[in-house]
KESE-808041 format. One line per field, with one value per residue: residue number from 1; x, y, z of N, C-alpha, C in turn. Coordinates in steps of 0.05 Angstrom, whole numbers, plus 5000, padded with zeros to 4 digits. Example, Ala and Ser with C-alpha at 12.3 -4.5 7.8 and 13.67 -1.06 7.14 Angstrom:
REM residues 2
num = (1_2);
n.xx = (5264_5257);
n.yy = (4886_4955);
n.zz = (5156_5142);
ca.xx = (5246_5273);
ca.yy = (4910_4979);
ca.zz = (5156_5143);
c.xx = (5264_5258);
c.yy = (4934_5001);
c.zz = (5156_5157);
//
This chain:
REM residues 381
num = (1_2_3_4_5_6_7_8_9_10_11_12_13_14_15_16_17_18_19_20_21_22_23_24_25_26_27_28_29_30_31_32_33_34_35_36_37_38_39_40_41_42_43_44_45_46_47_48_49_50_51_52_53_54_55_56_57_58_59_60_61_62_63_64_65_66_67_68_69_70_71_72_73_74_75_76_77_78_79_80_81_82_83_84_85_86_87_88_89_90_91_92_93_94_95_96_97_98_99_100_101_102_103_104_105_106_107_108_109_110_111_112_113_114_115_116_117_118_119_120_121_122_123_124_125_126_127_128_129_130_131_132_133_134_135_136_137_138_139_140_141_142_143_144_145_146_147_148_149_150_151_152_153_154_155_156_157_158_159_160_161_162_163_164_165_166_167_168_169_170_171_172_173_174_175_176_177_178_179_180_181_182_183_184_185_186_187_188_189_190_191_192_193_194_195_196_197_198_199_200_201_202_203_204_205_206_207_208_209_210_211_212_213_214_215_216_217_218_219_220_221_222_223_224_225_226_227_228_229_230_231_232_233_234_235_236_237_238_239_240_241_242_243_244_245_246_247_248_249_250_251_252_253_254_255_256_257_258_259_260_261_262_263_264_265_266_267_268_269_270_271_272_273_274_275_276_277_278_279_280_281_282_283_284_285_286_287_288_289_290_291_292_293_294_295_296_297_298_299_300_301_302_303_304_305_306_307_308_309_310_311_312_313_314_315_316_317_318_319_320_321_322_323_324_325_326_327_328_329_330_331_332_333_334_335_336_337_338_339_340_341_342_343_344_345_346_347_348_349_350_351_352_353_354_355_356_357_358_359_360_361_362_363_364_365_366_367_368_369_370_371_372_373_374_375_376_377_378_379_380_381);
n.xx = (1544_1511_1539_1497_1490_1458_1427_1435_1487_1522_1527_1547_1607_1626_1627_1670_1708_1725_1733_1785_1810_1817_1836_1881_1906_1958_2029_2053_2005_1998_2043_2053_2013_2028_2075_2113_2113_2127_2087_2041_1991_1937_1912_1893_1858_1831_1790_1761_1736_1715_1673_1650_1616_1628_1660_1638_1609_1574_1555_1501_1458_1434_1478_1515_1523_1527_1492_1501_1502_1538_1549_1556_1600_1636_1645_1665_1708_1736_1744_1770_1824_1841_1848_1885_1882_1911_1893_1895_1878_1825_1792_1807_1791_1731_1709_1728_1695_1645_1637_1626_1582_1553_1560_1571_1545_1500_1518_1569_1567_1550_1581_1634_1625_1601_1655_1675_1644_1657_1709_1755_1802_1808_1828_1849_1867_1886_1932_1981_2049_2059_2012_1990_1972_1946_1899_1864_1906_1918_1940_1944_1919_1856_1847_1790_1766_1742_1712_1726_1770_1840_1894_1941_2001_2028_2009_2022_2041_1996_1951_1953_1952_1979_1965_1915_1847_1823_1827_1806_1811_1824_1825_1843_1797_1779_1800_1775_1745_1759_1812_1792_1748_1732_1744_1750_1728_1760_1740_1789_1816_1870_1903_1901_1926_1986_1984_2028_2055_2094_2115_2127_2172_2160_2161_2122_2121_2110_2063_2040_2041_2075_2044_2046_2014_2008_1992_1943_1892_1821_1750_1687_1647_1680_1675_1660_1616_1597_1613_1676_1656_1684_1706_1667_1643_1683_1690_1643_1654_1699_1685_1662_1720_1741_1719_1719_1781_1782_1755_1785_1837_1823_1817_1864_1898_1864_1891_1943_1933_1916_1949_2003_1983_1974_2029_2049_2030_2058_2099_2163_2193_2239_2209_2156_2096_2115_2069_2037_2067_2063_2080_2068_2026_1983_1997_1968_1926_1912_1916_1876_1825_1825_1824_1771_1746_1756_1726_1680_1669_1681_1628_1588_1596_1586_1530_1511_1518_1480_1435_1375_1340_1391_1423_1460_1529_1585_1633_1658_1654_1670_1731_1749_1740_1785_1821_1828_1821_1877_1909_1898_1921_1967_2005_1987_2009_2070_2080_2066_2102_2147_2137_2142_2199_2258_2234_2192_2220_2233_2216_2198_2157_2087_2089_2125_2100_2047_2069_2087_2048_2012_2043_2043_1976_1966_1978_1963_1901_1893_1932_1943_1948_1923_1872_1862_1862_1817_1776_1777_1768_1716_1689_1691_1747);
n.yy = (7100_7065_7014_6971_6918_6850_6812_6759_6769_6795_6749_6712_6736_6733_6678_6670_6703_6673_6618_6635_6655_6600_6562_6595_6622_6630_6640_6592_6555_6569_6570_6509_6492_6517_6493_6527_6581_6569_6553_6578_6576_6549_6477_6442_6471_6503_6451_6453_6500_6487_6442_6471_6501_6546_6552_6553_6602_6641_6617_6583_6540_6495_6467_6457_6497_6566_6593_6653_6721_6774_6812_6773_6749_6788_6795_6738_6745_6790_6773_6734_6745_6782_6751_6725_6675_6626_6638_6651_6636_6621_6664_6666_6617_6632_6675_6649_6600_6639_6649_6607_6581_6630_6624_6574_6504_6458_6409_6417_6457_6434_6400_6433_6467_6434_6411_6451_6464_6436_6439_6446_6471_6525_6554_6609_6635_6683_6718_6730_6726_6768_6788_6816_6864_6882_6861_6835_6825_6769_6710_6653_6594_6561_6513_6490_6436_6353_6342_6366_6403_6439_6459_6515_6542_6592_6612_6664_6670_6662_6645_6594_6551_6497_6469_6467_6440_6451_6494_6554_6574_6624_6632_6644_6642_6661_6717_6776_6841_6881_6875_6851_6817_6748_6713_6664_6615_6568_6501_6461_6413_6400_6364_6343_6322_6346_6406_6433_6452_6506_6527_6592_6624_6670_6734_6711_6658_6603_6610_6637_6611_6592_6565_6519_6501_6447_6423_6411_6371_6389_6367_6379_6400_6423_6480_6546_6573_6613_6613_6649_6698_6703_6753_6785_6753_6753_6804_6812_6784_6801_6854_6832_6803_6839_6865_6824_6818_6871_6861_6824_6851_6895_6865_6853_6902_6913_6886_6887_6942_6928_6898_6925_6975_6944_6931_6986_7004_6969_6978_7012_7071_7125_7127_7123_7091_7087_7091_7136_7182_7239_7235_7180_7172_7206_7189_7139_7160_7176_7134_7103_7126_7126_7068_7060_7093_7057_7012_7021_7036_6989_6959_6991_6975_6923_6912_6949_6909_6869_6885_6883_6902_6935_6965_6959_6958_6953_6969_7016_7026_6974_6987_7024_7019_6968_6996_7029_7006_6968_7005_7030_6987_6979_7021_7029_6975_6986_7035_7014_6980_7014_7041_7007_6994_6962_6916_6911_6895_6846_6778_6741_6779_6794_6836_6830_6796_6828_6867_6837_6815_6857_6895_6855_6864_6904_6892_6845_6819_6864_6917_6972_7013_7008_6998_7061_7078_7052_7074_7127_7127_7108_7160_7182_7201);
n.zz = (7398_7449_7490_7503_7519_7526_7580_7566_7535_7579_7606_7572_7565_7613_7621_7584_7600_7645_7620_7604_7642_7676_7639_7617_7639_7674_7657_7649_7637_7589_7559_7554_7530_7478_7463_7481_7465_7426_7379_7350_7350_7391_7373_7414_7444_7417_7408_7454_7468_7433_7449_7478_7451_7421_7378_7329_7332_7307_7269_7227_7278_7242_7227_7260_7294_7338_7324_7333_7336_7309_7346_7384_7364_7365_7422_7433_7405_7433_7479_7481_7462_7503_7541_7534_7501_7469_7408_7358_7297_7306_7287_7229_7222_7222_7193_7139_7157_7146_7094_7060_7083_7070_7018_6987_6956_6996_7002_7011_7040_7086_7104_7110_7147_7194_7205_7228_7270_7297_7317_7278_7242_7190_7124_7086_7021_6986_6974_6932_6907_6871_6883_6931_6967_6923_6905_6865_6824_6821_6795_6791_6769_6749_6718_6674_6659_6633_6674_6724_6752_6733_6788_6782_6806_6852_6923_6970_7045_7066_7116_7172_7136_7146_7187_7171_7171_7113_7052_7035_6966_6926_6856_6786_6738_6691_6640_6648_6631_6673_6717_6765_6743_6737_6776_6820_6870_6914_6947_6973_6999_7053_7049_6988_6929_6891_6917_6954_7015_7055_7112_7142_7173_7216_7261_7299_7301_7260_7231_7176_7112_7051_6988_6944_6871_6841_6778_6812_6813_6827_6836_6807_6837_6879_6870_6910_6916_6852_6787_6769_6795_6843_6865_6885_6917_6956_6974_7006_7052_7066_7089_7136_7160_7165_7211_7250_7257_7283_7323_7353_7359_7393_7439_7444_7457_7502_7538_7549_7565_7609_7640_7633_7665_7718_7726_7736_7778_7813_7812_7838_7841_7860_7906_7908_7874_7799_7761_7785_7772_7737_7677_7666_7686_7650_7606_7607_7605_7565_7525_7549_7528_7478_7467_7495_7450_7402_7423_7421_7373_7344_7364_7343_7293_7292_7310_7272_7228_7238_7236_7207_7175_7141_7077_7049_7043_7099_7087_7084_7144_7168_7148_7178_7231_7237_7218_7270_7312_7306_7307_7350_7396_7381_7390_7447_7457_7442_7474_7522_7524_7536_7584_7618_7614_7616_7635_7605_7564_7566_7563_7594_7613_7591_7554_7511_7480_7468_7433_7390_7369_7355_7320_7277_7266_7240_7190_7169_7138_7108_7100_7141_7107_7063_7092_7103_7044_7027_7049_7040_6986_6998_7007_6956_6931);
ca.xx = (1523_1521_1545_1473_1496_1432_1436_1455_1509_1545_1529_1574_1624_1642_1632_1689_1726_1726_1739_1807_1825_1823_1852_1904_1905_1985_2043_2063_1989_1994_2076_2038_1987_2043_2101_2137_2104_2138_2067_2017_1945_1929_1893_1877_1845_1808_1769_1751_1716_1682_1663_1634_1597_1640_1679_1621_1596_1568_1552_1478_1444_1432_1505_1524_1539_1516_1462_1505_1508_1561_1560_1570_1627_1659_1650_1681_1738_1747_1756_1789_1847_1837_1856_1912_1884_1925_1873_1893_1870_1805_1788_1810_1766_1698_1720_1726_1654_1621_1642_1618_1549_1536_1561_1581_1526_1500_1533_1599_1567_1546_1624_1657_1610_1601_1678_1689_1627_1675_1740_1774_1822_1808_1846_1831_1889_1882_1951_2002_2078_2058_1982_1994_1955_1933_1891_1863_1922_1912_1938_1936_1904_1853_1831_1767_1770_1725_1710_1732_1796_1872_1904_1973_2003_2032_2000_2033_2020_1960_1951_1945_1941_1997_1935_1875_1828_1824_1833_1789_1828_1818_1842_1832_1782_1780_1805_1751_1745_1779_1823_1784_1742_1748_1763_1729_1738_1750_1747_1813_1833_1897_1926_1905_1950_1991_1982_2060_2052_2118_2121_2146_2174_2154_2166_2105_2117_2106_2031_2038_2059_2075_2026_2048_1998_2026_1968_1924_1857_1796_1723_1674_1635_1710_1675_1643_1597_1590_1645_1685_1644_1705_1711_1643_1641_1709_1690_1626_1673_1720_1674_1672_1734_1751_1695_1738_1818_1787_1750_1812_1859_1813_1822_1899_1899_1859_1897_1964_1934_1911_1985_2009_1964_1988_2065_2061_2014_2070_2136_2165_2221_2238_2199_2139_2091_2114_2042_2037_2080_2046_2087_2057_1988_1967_2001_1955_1892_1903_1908_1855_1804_1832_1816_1743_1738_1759_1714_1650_1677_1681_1612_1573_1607_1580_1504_1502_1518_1463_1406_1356_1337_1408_1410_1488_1557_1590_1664_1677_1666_1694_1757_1752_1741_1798_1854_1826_1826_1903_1928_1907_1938_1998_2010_1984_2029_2094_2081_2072_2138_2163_2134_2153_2226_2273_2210_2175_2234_2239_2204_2192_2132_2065_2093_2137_2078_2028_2080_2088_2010_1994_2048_2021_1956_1966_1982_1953_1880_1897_1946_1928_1942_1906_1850_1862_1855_1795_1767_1794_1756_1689_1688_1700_1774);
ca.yy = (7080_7053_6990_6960_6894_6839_6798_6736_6767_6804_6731_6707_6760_6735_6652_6670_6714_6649_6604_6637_6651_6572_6548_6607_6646_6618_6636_6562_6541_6586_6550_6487_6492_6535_6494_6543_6595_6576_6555_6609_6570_6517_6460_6434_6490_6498_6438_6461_6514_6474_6428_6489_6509_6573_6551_6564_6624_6663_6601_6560_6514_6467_6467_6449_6523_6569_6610_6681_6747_6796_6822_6752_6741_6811_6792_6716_6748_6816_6760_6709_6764_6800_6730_6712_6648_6620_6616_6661_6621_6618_6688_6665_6606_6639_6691_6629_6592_6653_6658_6580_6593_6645_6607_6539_6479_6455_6387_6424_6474_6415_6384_6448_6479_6416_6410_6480_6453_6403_6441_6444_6498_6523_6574_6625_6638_6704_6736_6716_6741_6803_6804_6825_6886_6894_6831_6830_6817_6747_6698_6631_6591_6544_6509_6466_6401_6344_6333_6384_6435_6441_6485_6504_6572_6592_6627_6653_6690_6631_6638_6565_6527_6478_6462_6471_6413_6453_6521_6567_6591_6645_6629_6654_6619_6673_6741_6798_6862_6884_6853_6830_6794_6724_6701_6632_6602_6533_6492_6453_6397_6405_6339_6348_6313_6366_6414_6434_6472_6505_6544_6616_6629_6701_6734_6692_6633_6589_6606_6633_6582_6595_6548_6514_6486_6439_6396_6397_6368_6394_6358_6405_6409_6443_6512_6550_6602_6611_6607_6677_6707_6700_6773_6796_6744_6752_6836_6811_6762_6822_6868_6810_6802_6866_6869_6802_6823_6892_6862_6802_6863_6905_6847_6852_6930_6912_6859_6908_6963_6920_6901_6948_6986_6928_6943_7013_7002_6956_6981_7028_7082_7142_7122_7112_7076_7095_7108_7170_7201_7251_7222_7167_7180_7212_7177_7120_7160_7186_7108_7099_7137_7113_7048_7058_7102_7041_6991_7039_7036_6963_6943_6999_6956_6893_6933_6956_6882_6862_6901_6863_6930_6945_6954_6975_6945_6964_6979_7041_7027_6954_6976_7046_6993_6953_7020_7046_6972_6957_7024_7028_6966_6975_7046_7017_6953_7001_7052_6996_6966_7039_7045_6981_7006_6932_6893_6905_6884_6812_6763_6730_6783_6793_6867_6826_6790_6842_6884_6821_6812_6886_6901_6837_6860_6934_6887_6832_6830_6883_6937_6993_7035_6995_7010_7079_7079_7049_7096_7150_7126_7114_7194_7196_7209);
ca.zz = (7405_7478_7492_7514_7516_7534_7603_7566_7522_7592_7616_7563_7560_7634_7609_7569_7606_7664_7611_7601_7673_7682_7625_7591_7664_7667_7629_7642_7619_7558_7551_7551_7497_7454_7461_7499_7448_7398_7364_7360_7356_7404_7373_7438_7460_7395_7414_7480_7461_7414_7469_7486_7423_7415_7356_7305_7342_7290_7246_7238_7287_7230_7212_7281_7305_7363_7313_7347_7309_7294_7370_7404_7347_7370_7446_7441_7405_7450_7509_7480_7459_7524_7565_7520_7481_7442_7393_7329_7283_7304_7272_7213_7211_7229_7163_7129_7157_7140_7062_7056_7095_7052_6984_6981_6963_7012_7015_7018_7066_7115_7105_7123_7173_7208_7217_7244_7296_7317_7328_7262_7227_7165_7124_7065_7007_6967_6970_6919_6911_6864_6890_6963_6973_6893_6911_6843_6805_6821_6762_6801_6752_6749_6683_6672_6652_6620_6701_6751_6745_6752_6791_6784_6808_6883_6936_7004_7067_7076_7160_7190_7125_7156_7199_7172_7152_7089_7042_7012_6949_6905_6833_6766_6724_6660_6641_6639_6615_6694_6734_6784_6741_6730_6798_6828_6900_6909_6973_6976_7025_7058_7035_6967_6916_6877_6935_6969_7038_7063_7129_7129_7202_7229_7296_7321_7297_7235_7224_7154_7087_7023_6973_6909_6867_6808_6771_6834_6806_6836_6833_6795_6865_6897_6872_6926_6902_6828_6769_6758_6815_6863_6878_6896_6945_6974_6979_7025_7067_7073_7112_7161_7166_7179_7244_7265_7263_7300_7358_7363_7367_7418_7459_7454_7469_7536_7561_7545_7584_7632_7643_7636_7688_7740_7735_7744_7805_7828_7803_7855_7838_7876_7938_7891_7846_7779_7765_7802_7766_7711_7657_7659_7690_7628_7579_7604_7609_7533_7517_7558_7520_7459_7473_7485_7414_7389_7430_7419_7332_7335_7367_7335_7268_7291_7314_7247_7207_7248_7230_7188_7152_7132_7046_7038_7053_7113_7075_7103_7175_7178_7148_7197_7259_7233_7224_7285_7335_7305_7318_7374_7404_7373_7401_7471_7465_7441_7502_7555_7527_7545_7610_7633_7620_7617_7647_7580_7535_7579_7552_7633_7619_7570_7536_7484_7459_7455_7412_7369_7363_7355_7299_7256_7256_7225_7162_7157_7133_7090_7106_7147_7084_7043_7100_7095_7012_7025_7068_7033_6965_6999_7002_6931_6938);
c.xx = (1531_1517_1526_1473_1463_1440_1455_1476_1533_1551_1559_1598_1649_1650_1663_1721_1734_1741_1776_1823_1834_1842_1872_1918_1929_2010_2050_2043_2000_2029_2073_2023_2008_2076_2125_2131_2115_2113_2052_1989_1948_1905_1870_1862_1823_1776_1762_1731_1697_1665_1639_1608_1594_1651_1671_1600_1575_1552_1521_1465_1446_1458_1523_1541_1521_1490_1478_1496_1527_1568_1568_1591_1653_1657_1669_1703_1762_1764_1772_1822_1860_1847_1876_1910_1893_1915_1861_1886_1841_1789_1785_1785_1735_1697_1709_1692_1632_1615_1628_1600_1530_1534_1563_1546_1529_1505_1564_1600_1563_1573_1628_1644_1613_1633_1689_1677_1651_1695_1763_1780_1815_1818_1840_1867_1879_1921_1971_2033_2079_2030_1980_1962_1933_1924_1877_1881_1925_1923_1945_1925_1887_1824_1806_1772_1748_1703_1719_1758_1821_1882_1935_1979_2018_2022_2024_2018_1998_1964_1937_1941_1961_1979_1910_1863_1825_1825_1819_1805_1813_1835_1826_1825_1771_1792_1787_1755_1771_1799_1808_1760_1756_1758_1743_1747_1726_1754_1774_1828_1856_1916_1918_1931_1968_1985_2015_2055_2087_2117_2131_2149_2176_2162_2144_2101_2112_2076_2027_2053_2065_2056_2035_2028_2006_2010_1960_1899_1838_1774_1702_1656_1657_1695_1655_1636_1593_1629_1654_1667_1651_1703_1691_1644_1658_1699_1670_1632_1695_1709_1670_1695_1749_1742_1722_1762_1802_1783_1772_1825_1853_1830_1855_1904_1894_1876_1927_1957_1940_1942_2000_2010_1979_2015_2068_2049_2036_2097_2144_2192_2224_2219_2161_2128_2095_2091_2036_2046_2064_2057_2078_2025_1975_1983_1974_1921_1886_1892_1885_1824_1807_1818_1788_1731_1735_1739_1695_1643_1659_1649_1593_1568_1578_1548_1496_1494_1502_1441_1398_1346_1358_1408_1437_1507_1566_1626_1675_1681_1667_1725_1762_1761_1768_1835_1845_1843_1865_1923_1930_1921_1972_2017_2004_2011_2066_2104_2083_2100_2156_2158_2140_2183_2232_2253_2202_2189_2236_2214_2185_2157_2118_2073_2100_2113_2063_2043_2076_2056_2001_2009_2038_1998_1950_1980_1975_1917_1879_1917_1931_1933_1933_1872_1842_1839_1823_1774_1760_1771_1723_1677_1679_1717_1785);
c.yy = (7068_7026_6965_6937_6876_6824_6772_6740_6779_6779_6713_6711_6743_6701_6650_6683_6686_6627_6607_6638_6629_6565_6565_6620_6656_6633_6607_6549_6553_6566_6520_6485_6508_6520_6520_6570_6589_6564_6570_6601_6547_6500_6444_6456_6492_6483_6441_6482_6506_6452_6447_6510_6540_6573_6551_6575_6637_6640_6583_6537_6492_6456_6461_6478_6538_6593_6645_6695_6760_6804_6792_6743_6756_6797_6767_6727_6772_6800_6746_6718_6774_6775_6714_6680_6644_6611_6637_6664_6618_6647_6679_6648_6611_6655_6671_6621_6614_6651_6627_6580_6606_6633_6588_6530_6475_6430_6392_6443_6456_6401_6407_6460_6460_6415_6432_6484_6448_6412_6445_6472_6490_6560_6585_6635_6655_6711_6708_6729_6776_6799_6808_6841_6893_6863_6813_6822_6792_6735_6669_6618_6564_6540_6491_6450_6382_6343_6352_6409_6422_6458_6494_6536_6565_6614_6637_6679_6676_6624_6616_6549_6497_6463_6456_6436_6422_6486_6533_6581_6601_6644_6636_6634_6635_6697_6760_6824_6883_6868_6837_6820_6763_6707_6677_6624_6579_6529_6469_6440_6396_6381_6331_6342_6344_6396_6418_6459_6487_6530_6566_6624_6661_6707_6727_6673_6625_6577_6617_6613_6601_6564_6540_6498_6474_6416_6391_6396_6369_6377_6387_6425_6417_6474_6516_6580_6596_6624_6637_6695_6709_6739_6787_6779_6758_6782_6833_6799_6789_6843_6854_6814_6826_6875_6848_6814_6849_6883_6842_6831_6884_6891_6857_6883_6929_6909_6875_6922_6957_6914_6915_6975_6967_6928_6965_7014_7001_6963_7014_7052_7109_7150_7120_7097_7093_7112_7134_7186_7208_7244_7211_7160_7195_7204_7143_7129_7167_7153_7091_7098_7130_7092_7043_7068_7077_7020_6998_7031_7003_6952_6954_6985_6943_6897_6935_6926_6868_6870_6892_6880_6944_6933_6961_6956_6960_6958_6988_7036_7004_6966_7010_7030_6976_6972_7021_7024_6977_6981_7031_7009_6963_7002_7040_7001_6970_7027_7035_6987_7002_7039_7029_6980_6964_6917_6889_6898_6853_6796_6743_6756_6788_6816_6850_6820_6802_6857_6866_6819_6842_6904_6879_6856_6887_6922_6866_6835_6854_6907_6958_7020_7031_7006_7042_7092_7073_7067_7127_7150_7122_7145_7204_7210_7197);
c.zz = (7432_7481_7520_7507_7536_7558_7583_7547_7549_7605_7602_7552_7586_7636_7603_7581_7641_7652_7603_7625_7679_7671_7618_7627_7669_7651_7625_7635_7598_7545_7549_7530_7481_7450_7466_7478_7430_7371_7369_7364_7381_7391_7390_7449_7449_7404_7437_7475_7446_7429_7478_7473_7414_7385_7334_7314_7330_7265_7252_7257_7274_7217_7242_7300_7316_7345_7320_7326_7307_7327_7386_7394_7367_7408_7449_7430_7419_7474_7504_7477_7485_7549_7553_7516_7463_7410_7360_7307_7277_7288_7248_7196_7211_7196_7141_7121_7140_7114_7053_7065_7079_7018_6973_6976_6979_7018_7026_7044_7090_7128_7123_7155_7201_7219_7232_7271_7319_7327_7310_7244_7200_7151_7092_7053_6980_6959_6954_6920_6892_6863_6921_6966_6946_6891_6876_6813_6807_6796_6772_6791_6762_6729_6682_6650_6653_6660_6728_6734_6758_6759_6790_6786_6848_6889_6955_7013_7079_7109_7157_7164_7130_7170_7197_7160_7116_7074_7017_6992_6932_6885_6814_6744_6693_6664_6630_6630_6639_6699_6755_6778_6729_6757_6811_6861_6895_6938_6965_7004_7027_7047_7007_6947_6893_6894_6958_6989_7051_7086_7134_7157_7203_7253_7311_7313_7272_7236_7202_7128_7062_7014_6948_6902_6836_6801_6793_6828_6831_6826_6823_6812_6880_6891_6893_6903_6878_6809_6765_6773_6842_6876_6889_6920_6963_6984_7005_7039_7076_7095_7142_7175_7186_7210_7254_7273_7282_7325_7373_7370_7391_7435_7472_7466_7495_7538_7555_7559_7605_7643_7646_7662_7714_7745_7743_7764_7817_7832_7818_7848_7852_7895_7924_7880_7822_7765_7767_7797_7733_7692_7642_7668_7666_7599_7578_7601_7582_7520_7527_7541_7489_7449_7478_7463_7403_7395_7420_7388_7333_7341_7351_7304_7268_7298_7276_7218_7223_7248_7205_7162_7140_7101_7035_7055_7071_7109_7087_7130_7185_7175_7174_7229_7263_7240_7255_7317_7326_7310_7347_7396_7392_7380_7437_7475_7463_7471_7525_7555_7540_7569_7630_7637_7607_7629_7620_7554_7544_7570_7565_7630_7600_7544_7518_7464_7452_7434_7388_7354_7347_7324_7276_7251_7250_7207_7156_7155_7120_7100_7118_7130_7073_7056_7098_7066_7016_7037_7050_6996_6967_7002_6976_6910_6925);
//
């Protein structure tokens, strides 16, 4: 499908791509808003964009968000990746908005929506210590009571809930005939009494937690959606997601080539630009072409979850979009660190991070074997 983008989406393709030049353009901005990287989101940044009425892109007018669709989602996060914003997080929370848009009441949908308007982190808690990948094994509990629920159980893996204004959790509210019934989503404020957050430091920083939950009473209005109807949602929140982490990790593939591409221009060795040499002139043009498979995947995605006459889930080719985006950036970001030689192991330049960026995200959001399996079973496999 050809990437017949409308005047005012190449309009704000280049909004965005300006918006980063200014503010991220830097490594000493970007060492500024990251504490020297050693945080991975910028808060401050956050709200800048929401200044800008980016930061509930994809989310209602009457909910204080820009009305987009699926392609202005994939464009603000191709660029925002692609200009190195420190703004990881924000993926997470659109994922989020959407699953509360579509399910929450709407006093709780005006709460959360409205705050994600404004600028605020919010963070989604499925995976437990033996429910990783076998997401359904879930046993997280949470009991009803004359008045609301308790929850008591630990999560981890939970990106940005150190941050967030608040956390959509997935806990089990009966046992069904499967496993994956029985499951309920609650909304859950971060300072929640009975609620223990604990930081799990990664090689990008301390943006995932572990979660304990020990007697944390819920209000009977904490459920979003409907009771033991947790996993149907979460499966239609998942095809989302999956469009999201691909076009965030496009982004990172560019802005790696692109880099990439600018050292070997510049970097001179036997009376040469590196470049020039067939080595690496067609190691970049394979990654090249790569890289648009992957762009072509991802928008035709976000084309498709945008068609008003669509009557089927788009399973197979979110999580296709999702293997396809993280491999390729992570095969980009591993070759630039090669071609860059000792430039691309120094830290003084962009290679380290895209490696760091590019192996994350061939596992989180589900494993790229997990995407596979899935793949592999919409066949009939």
């Amino acid at each position: 499908m050809p990437l017949d983008f409308t005047d005012e989406q190449k309009a704000f393709a280049e909004a965005v791509r300006e918006f980063c030049r200014r503010e991220v353009g830097t490594k000493e901005q970007r060492d500024k808003l990251t504490d020297g990287g050693r945080e991975a989101h910028s808060m401050e940044l956050n709200r800048k964009i929401a200044e800008l009425g980016w930061a509930a892109i994809n989310l209602p007018e009457e909910y204080g968000g820009a009305g987009g669709d699926h392609v202005d989602l994939c464009i603000l996060l191709e660029e925002l990746a692609r200009g190195m914003a420190p703004l990881p997080w924000l993926g997470t929370t659109l994922i989020v908005g959407g699953i509360y848009n579509r399910f929450a009441a709407e006093p709780l949908k005006r709460a959360v929506l409205g705050r994600i308007a404004e600028g605020a982190a919010m963070a989604i808690s499925i995976s437990e210590p033996e429910a990783g990948s076998d997401a359904a094994a879930i046993t997280c509990r949470a009991e009803r009571t004359s008045d609301g629920w308790v929850i008591n159980g630990q999560k981890t893996w939970c990106t940005n809930a150190h941050a967030a204004d608040g956390i959509l959790l997935v806990a089990r509210t009966s046992q069904g005939e499967k496993k994956h019934h029985g499951l309920t989503m609650f909304h859950v404020p971060r300072e929640t009494p009975g609620l223990t957050i604990k930081p799990i430091d990664t090689m990008n920083g301390p943006e995932v937690n572990d979660l304990y939950f020990t007697d944390c009473v819920l209000p009977e209005d904490a459920v979003v959606g409907e009771v033991d109807a947790g996993w149907r949602q979460l499966m239609v929140g998942l095809d989302t997601e999956r469009l999201i982490l691909a076009a965030n990790t496009l982004g990172i593939a560019e802005r790696a080539f692109d880099d990439c591409l600018e050292f070997v221009r510049e970097r001179r060795q036997f009376g040469r630009p590196v470049g020039s040499f067939q080595a690496i002139k067609h190691r970049l043009a394979d990654l090249a072409t790569e890289i648009e498979y992957a762009r072509l995947l991802v928008y035709s995605v976000a084309r498709q979850a945008d068609d008003p006459d669509r009557t089927r889930p788009l399973t197979r080719e979110s999580s296709m979009a999702k293997l396809k985006a993280t491999e390729v950036a992570k095969a980009m970001a591993l070759e630039g660190m090669q071609m860059m030689g000792g430039y691309g192991y120094s830290t003084e330049f962009t290679m380290v991070q895209h490696v760091r960026m590019a192996l994350g995200a061939t596992i989180y959001g589900g494993t790229n074997e997990i995407q596979r399996e899935i793949i592999g079973r919409s066949f009939g496999l």
